[in-house]
C-alpha positions as CSV (number, residue, x, y, z in Angstrom):
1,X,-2.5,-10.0,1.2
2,X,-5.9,-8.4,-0.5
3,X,-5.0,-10.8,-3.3
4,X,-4.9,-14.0,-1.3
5,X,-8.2,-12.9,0.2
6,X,-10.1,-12.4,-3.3
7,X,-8.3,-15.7,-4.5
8,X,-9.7,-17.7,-1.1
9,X,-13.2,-15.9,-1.6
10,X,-13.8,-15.9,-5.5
11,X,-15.4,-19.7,-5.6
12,X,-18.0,-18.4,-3.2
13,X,-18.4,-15.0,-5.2
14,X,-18.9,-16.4,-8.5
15,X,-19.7,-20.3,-8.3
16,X,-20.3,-20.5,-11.6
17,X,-17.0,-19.8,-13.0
18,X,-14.8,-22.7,-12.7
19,X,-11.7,-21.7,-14.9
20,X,-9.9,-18.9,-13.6
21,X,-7.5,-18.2,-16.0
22,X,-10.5,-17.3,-18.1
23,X,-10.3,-13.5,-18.8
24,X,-14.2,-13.5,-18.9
25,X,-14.7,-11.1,-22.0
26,X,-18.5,-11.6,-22.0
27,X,-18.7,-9.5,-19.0
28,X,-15.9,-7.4,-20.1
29,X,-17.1,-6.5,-23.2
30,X,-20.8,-6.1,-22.1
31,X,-22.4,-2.7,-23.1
32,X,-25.5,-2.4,-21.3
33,X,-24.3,-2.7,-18.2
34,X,-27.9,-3.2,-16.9
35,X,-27.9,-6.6,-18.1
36,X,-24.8,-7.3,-15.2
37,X,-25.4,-8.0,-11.7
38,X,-23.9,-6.0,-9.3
39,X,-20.8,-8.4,-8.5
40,X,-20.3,-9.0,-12.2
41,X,-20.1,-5.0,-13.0
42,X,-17.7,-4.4,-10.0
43,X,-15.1,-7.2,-10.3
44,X,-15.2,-8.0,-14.6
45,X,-16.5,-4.5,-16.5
46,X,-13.4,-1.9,-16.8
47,X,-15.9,1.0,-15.7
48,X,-16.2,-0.1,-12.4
49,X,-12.1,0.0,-11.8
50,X,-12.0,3.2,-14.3
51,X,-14.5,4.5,-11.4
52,X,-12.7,3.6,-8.2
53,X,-9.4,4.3,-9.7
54,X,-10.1,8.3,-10.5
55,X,-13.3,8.7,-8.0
56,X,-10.9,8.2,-5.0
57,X,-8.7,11.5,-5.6
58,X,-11.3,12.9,-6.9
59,X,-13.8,13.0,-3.9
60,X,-10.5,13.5,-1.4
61,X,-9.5,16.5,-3.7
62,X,-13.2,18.2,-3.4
63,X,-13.5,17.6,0.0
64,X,-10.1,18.5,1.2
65,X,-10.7,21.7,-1.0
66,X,-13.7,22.4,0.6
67,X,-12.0,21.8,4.3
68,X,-8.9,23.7,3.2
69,X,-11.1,26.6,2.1
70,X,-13.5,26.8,5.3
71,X,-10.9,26.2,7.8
72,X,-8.9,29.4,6.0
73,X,-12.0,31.5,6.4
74,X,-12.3,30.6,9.8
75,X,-9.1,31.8,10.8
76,X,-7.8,28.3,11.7
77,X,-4.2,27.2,10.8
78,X,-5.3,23.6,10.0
79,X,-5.9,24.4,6.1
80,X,-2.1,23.9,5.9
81,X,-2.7,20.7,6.7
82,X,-5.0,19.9,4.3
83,X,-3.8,21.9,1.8
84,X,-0.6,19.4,1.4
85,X,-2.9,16.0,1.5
86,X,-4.8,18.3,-1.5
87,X,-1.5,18.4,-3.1
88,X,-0.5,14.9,-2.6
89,X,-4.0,14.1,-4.1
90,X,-3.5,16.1,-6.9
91,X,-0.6,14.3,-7.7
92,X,-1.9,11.1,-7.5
93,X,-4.0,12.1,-9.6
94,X,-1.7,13.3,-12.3
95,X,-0.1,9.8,-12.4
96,X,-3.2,8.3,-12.6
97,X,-3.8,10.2,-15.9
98,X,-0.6,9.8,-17.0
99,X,-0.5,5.8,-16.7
100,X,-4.2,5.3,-17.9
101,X,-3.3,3.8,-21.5
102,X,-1.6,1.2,-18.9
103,X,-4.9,1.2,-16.7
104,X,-7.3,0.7,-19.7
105,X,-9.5,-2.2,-20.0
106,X,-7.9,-3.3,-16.4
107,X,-10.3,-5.2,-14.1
108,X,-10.6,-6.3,-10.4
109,X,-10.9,-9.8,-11.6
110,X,-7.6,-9.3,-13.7
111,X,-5.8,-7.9,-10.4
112,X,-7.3,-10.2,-7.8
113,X,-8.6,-13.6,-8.9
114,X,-7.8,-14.3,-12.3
115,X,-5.2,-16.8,-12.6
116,X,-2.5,-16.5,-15.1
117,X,-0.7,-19.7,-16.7
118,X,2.1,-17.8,-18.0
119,X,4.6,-20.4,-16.8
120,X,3.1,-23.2,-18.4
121,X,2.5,-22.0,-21.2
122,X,5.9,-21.0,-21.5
123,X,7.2,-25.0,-20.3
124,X,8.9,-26.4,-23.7
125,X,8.2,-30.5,-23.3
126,X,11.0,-33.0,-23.8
């Protein structure tokens, strides 16, 4: 479902680009990232999925912390409660570390909108 909407929007995000199965390794491989636009950084530099893929837990494990810790102070029994979505974040977490040599160099664009012609290239003509 989120695919078929980044596939259906991607002409209008980056009209420029008109093959898709392209994995766009001039954005990829980019080191200043000042020199990409916003839009290029997010969707086709690995930092930018690095960034969302580990931020996520990361924030949800400091501020469920910090919610687990204040409500426990405060005599309330709703730190339970956050203590376990602290533990299920920690263990997200944990796989995400686990499976980064899988993650690394992965991309929006490669998830989303890139298109891959695996089939065809696999078609042996008669």
């Amino acid at each position: 479902m989120v695919t078929e909407f980044w596939k259906q929007q991607r002409e209008r995000i980056f009209p420029e680009i008109t093959d898709f199965t392209d994995p766009q390794d001039k954005f990829r491989n980019e080191q200043d990232l000042n020199n990409l636009s916003w839009k290029h950084w997010f969707f086709m530099h690995p930092s930018a999925y690095t960034l969302m893929n580990y931020g996520g837990p990361i924030v949800g494990i400091l501020m469920n912390a910090s919610g687990a810790i204040y409500l426990f102070f405060k005599g309330s029994i709703l730190w339970m409660l956050l203590l376990f979505i602290l533990l299920v974040l920690l263990w997200d977490l944990y796989v995400k570390f686990k499976q980064k040599d899988l993650n690394k160099g992965r991309t929006y664009y490669d998830l989303h909108m890139r298109e891959y012609d695996t089939f065809k290239e696999n078609l042996v003509e008669d």
